[in-house]
C-alpha positions in Angstrom: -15.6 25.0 2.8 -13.0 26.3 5.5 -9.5 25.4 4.3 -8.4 23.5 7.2 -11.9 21.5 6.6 -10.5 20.6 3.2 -6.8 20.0 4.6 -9.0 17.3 7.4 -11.0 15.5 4.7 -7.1 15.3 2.2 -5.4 13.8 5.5 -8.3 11.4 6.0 -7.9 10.1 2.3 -4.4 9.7 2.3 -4.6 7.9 5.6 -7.5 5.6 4.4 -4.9 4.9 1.4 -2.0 4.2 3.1 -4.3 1.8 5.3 -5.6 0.0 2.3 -2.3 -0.3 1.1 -1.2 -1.8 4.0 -3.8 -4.1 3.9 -3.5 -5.4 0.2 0.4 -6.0 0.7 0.1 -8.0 3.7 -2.7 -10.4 2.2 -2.4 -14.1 2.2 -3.3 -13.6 -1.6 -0.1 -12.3 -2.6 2.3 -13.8 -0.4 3.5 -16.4 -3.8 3.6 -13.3 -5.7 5.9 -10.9 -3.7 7.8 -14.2 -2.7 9.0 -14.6 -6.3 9.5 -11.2 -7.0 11.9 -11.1 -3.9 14.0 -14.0 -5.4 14.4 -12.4 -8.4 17.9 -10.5 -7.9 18.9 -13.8 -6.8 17.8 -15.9 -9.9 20.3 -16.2 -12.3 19.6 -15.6 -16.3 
């Protein structure tokens, strides 16, 4: 395996992350849940 064969198939994961990522934090799913967490420094104790 040619280096810049491995450096192609590294850049491919970390793309395929980052997209997944993406993907998961703009779900409907966790819209509630990152709602309250961004109300939190706001909350008092």
């Amino acid at each position: 395996m040619d280096v810049n064969t491995l450096r192609s198939v590294v850049t491919v994961a970390g793309f395929l992350c980052f997209v997944g990522i993406v993907l998961w934090a703009w779900s409907g799913r966790n819209a509630a849940e990152f709602d309250q967490a961004a109300r939190l420094p706001f909350e008092q104790d």
